[in-house]
C-alpha positions as a printed NumPy array, in Angstrom:
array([[ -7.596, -51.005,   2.918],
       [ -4.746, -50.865,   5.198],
       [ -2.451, -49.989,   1.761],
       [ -4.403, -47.39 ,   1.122],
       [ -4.022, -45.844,   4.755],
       [ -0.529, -46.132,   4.708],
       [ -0.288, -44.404,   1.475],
       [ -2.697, -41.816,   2.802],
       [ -0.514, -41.267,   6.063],
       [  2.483, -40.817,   3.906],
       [  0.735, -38.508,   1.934],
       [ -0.207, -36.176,   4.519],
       [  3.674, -36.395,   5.944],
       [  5.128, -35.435,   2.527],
       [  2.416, -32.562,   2.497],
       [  3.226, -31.101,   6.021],
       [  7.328, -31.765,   5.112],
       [  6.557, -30.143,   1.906],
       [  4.98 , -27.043,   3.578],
       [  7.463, -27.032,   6.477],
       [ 10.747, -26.928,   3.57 ],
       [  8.548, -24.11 ,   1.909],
       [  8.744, -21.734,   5.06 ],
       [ 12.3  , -23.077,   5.215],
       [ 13.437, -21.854,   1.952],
       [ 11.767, -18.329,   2.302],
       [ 15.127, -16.756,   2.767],
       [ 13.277, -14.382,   5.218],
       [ 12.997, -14.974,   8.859],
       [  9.154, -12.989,   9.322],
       [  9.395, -13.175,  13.159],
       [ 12.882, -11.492,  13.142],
       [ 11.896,  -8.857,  10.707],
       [  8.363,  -8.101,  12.497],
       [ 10.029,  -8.009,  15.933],
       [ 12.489,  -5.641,  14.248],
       [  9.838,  -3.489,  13.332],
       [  8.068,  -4.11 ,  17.155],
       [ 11.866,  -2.697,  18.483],
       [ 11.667,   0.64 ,  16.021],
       [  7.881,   1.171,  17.065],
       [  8.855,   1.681,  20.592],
       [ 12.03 ,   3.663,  19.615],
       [  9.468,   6.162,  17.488],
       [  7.168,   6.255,  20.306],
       [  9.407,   7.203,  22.895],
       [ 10.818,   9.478,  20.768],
       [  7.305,  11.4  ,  20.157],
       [  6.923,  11.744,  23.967],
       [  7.765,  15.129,  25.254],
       [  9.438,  16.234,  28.495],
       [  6.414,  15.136,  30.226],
       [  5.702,  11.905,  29.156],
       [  3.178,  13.35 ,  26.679],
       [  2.228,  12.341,  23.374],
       [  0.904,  14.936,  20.809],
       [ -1.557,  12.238,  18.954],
       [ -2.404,  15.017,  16.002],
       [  1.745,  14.68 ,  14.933],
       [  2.259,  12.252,  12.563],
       [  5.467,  10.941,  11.758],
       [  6.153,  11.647,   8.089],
       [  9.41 ,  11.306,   6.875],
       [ 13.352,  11.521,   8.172],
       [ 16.094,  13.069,   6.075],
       [ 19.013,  10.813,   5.376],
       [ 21.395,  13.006,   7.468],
       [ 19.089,  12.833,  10.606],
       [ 17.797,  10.333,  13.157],
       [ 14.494,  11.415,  14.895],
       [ 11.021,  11.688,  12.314],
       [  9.843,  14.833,  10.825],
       [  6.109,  15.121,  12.367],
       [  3.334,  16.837,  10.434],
       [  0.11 ,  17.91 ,  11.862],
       [ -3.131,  15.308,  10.927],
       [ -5.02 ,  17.511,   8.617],
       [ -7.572,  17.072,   4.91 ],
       [ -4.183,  17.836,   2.724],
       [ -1.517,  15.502,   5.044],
       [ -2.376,  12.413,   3.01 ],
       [  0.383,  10.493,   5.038],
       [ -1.69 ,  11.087,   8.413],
       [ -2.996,   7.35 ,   8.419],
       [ -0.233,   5.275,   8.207],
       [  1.414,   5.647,  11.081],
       [ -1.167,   4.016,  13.305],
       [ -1.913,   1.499,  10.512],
       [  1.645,   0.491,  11.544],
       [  0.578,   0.791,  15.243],
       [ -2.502,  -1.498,  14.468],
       [ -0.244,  -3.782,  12.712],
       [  2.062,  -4.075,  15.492],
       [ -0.08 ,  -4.934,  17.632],
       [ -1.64 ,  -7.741,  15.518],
       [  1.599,  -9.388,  16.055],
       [  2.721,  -8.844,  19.52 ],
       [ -0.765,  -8.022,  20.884],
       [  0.8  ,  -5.85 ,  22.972],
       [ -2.524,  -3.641,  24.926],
       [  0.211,  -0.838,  25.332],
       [  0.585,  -0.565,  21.562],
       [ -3.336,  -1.52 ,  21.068],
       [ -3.887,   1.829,  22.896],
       [ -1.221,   4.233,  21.408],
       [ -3.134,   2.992,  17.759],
       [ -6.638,   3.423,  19.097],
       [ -5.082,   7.309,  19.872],
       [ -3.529,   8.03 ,  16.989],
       [ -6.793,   6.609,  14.859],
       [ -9.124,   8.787,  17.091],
       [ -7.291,  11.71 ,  15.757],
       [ -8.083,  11.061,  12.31 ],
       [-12.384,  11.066,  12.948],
       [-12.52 ,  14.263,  11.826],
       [-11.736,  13.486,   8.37 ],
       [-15.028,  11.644,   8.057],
       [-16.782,  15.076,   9.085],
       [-15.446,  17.335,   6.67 ],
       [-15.704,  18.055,   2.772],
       [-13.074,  15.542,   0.739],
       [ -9.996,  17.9  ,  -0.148],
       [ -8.864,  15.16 ,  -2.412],
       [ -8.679,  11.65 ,  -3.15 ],
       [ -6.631,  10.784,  -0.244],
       [ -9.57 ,   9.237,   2.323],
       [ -8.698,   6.16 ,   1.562],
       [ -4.705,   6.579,   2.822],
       [ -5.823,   8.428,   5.811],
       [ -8.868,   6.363,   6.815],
       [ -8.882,   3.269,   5.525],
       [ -5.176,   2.537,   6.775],
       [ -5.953,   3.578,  10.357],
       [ -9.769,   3.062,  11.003],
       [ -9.656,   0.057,   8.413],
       [ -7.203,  -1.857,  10.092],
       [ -8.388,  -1.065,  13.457],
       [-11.98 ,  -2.459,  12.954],
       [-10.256,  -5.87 ,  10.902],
       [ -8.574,  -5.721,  14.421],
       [-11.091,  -5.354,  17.292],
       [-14.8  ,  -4.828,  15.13 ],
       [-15.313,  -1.668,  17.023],
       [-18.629,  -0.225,  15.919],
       [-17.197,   3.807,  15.804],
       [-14.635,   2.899,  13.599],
       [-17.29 ,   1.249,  11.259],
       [-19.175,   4.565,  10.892],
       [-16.187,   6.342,  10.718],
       [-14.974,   4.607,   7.154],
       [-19.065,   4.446,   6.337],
       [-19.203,   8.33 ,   6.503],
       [-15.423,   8.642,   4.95 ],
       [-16.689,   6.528,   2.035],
       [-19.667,   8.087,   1.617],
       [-17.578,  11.919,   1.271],
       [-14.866,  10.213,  -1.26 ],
       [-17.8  ,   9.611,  -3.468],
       [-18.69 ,  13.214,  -3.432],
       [-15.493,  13.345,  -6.002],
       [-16.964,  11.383,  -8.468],
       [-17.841,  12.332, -11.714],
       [-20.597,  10.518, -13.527],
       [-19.932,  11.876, -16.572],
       [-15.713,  11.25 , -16.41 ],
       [-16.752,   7.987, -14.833],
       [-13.706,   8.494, -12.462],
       [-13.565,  10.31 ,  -8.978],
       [-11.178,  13.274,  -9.194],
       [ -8.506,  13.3  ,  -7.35 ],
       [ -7.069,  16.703,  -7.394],
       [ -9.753,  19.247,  -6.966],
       [ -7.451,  22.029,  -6.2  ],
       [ -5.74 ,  21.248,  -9.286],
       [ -8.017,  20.882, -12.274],
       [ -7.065,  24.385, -13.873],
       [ -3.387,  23.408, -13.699],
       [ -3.677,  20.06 , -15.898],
       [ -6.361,  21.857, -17.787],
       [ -9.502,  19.275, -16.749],
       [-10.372,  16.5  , -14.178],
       [ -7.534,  14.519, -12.976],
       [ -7.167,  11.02 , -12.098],
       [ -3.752,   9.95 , -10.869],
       [ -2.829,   6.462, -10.403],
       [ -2.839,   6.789,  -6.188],
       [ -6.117,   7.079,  -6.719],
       [ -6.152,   3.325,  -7.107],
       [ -6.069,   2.27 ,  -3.826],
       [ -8.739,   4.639,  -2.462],
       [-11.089,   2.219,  -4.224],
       [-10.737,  -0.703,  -1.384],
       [-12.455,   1.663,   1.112],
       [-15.708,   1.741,  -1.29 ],
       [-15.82 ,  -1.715,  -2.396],
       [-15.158,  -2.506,   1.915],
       [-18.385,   0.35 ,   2.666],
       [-20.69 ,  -0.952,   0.161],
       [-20.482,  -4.548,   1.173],
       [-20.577,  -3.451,   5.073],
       [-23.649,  -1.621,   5.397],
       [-22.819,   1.412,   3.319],
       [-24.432,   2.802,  -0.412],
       [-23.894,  -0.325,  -3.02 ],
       [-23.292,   2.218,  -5.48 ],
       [-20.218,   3.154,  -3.714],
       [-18.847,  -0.458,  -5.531],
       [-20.199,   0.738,  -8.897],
       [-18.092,   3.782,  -8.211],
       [-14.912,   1.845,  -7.592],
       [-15.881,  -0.282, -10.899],
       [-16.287,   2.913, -13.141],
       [-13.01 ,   4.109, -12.047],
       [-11.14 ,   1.263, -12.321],
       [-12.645,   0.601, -15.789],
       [-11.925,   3.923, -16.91 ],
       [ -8.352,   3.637, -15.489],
       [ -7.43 ,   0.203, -17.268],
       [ -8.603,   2.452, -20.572],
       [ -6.848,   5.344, -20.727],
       [ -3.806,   5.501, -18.041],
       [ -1.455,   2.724, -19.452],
       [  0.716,   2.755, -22.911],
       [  0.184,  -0.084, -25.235],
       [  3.157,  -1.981, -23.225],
       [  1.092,  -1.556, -20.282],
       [  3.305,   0.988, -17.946],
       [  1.378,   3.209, -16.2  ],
       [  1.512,   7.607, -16.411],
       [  1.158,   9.115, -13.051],
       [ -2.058,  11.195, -14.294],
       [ -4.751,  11.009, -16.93 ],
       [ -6.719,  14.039, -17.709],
       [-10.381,  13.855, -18.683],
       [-12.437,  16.875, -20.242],
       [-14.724,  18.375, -17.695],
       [-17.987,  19.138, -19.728],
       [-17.663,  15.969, -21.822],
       [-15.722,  13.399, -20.091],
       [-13.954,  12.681, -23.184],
       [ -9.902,  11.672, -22.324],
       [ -7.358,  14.925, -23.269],
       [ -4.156,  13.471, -22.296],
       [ -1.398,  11.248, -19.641],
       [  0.909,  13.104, -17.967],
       [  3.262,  12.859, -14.955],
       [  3.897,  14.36 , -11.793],
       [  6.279,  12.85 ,  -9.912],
       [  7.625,  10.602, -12.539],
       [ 10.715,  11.176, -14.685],
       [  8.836,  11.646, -18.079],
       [  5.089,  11.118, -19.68 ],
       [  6.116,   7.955, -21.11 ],
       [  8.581,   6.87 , -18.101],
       [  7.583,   4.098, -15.472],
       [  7.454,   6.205, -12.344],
       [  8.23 ,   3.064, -10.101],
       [  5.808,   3.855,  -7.337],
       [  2.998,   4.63 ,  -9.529],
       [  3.315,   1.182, -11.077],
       [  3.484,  -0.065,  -7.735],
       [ -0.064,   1.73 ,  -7.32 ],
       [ -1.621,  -0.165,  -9.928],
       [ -0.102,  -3.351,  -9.259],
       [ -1.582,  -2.941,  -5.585],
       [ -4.908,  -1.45 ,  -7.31 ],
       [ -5.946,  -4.022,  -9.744],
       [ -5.329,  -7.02 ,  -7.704],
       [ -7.602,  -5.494,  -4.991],
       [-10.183,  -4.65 ,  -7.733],
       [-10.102,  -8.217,  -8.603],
       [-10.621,  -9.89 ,  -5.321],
       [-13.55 ,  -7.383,  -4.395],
       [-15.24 ,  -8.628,  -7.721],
       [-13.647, -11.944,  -9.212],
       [-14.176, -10.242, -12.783],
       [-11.525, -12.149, -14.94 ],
       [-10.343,  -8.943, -16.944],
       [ -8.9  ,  -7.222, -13.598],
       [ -6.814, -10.49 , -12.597],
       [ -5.211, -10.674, -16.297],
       [ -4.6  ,  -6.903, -16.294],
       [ -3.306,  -7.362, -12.73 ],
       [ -0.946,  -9.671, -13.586],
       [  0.4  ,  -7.519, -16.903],
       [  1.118,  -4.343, -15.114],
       [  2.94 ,  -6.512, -12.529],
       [  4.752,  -8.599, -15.509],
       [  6.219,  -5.418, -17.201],
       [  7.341,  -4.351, -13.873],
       [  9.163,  -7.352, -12.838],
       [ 11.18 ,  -7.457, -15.738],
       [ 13.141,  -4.469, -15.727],
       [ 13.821,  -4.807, -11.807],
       [ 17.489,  -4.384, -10.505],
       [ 19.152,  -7.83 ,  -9.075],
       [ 18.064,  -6.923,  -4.923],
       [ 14.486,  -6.207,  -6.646],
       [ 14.452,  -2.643,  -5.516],
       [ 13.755,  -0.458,  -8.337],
       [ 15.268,   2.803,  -9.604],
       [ 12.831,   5.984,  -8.098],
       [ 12.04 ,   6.009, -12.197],
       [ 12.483,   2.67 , -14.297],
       [ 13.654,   5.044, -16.923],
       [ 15.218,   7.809, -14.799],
       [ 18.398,   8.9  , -17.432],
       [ 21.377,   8.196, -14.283],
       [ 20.335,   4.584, -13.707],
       [ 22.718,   3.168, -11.595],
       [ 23.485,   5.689,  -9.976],
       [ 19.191,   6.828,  -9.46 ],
       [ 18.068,   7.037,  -5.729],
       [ 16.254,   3.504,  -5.124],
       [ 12.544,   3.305,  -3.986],
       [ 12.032,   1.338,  -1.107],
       [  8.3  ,   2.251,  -0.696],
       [  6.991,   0.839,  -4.255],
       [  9.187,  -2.338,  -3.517],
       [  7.001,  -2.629,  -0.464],
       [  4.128,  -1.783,  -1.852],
       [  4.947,  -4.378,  -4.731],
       [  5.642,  -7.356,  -1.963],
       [  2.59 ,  -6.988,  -0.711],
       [  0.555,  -6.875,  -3.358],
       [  2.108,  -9.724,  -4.785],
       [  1.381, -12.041,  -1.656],
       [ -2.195, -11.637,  -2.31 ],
       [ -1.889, -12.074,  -6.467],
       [  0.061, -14.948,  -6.381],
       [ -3.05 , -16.661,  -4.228],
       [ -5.252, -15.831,  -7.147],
       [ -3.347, -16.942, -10.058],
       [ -2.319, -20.682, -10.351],
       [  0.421, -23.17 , -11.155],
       [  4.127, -21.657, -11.867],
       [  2.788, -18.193, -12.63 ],
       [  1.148, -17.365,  -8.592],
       [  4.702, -19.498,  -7.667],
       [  6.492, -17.059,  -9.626],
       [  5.131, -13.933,  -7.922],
       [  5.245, -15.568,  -4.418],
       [  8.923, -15.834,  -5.365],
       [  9.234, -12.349,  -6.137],
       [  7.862, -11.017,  -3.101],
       [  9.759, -12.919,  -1.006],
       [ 13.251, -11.563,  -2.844],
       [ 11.484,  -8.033,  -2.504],
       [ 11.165,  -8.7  ,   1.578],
       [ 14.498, -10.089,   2.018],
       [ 16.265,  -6.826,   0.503],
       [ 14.094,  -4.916,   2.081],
       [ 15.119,  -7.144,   5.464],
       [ 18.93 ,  -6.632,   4.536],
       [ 20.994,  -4.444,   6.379],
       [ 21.434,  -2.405,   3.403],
       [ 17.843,  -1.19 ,   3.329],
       [ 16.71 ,  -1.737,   7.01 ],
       [ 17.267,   1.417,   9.164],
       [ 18.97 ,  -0.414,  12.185],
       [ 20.377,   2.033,  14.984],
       [ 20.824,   4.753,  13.084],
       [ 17.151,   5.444,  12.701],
       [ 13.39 ,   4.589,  14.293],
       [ 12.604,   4.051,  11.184],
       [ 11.778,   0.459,   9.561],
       [ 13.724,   1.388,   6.189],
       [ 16.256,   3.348,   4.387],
       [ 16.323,   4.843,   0.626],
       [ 13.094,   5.786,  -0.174],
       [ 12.122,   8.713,  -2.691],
       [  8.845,  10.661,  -2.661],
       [  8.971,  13.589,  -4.98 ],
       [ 12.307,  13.56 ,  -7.195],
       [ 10.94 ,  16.304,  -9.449],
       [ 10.183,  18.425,  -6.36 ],
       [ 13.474,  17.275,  -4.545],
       [ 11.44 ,  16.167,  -2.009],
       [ 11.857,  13.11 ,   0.445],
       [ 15.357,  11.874,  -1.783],
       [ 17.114,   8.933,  -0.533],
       [ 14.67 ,   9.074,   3.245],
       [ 12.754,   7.2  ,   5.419],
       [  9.288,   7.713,   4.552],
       [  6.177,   6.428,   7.017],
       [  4.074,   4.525,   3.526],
       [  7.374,   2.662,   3.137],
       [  7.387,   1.327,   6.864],
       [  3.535,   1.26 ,   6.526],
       [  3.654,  -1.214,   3.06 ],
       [  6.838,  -3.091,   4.605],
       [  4.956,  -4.342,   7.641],
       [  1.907,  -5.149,   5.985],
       [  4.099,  -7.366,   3.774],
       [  5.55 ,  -9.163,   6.192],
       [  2.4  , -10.021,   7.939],
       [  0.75 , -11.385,   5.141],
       [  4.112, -12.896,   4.373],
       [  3.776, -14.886,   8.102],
       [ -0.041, -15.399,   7.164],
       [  1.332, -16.956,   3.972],
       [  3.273, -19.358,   5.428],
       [  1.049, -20.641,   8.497],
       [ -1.524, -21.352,   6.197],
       [ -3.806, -18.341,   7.157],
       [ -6.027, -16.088,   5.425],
       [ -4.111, -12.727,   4.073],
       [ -6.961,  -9.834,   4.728],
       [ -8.206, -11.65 ,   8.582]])
């Protein structure tokens, strides 16, 4: 008997060494990078105070040019779809520092987003906007408003569905343009706020939604190889799929990087909301085709198959977007395979952590070199706030990771 306590002593001392050497050999220090990120929060917010002392809480930071230093603000409004992540990264913040000051600078800027669960959907963007803000501020203090808030916001994404598409359409405004109802891969991640509403007190039809559209997604948005198009087009009258197309990707048949990081982030979500086999395995084969194309620092070319590669603008955002996703995947899938993604994540976060990538002194940004709209020439080479957004996120499930704590709490 006393053997066999010895052994089990030593067995519990090689586990806690083993876990302590894992942190270790991350290759990121999380507490640097997330105070980093604490340092440019209160550089932004000072810098959105006016003369007075004043904050303008409807003026979200949205982007800033690579030849400037202070944020390009937009007003919160149904077509802004960046309005939520700002405080998402203000609610995230303050889940590390719990710093009341920043508490109540998120609990502003999320109060200016409530009117977005009073008015018509515009598009497919709810789930950016409200999820992001009022999500992450109910995970954080259970306040019963901001329940209601993403109840009603659900129940007005739904509105877009289609029963006989089987998808929710995304673009409303453009359906004439693409020449039927449009489903673009963003639309992905929209899904967590109904699967979150229908399990929370909301319509349980609102996850049947999210099913049908991720079913009908997996079908008809990927090539054979499994890269995703930025939009599939569905007839109108019959449902019956016309045709994939892109929008902000190089080509129909290119790997716009960020869209790929959508359904990366998508499908693994999809998965842990209904532990359906088929959405892990499809997870993990969008994220496969993905990883294996990626440049050394494992930030990707804007487009995978953009025709100037090296010489491309990098993404920074779908690299975030990526590392966080993958933090939660590789918890789901076992042995080398979830070690494997863990791995990548981490190499994601430490370019992303590199002085190369992080915005430092020049900006109040988190990150550099991040490209929103190359065939629009919009947001090239900038800080944009869904990179910063994704980034933090990915470090705190990153810190989560390592102390042995659940991801989503």
């Amino acid at each position: 008997m006393k053997t066999k306590g010895l052994i089990l002593v030593a067995c519990v001392i090689c586990f806690v060494l083993a876990c302590r050497t894992s942190r270790q050999n991350t290759g990121v220090n999380v507490d640097k990078a997330l105070s980093y990120c604490d340092t440019q929060v209160k550089r932004t917010l000072s810098q959105l105070r006016n003369a007075q002392g004043e904050i303008d809480y409807s003026m979200m930071p949205r982007n800033i040019m690579d030849s400037l230093d202070t944020w390009h603000c937009r007003k919160a409004a149904i077509d802004e779809w960046c309005g939520g992540f700002w405080s998402g990264i203000l609610w995230y913040n303050y889940e590390y520092t719990q710093d009341t000051t920043i508490r109540n600078e998120a609990e502003q800027y999320t109060n200016a987003l409530k009117f977005l669960s009073q008015t018509p959907a515009f598009d497919h963007d709810l789930g950016f906007l409200v999820f992001c803000s009022y999500g992450n501020g109910y995970r954080l203090t259970h306040n019963p408003e901001y329940k209601q808030v993403i109840l009603d916001t659900a129940d007005t994404l739904a509105t877009l569905y289609r029963p006989k598409v089987g998808a929710l359409l995304s673009w409303p405004r453009h359906v004439a343009d693409y020449g039927g109802h449009n489903v673009i891969m963003d639309n992905m991640i929209n899904l967590e706020m109904l699967f979150w509403a229908a399990k929370n007190g909301g319509n349980p039809y609102l996850a049947d939604i999210a099913v049908s559209h991720a079913d009908k997604t997996m079908k008809h948005h990927f090539q054979p190889n499994n890269m995703c198009a930025h939009v599939a087009v569905y007839d109108t009258l019959t449902g019956d799929f016309i045709k994939r197309v892109t929008h902000q990707g190089y080509a129909d048949e290119s790997m716009w990087a960020r869209g790929q990081a959508w359904a990366i982030y998508g499908y693994t979500v999809v998965y842990r909301e209904t532990r359906d086999a088929k959405y892990l395995d499809f997870a993990q084969k969008v994220t496969d085709v993905y990883l294996k194309d990626l440049p050394k620092d494992y930030i990707p070319y804007w487009d995978f198959h953009a025709p100037g590669i090296p010489e491309e603008p990098r993404d920074a955002s779908a690299a975030c977007v990526v590392a966080s996703a993958l933090l939660e995947l590789s918890t789901y899938v076992p042995g080398e395979k979830g070690d494997e993604y863990r791995k990548a994540a981490v190499k994601m976060i430490g370019s992303l952590s590199s002085n190369k990538y992080q915005s430092g002194k020049s900006k109040p940004s988190f990150l550099l070199h991040s490209t929103g709209h190359w065939p629009n020439g919009s947001e090239i080479d900038a800080s944009i706030i869904y990179a910063d957004y994704y980034y933090i996120e990915a470090l705190t499930r990153l810190k989560k990771l390592e102390e042995g704590r659940d991801l989503l709490i």
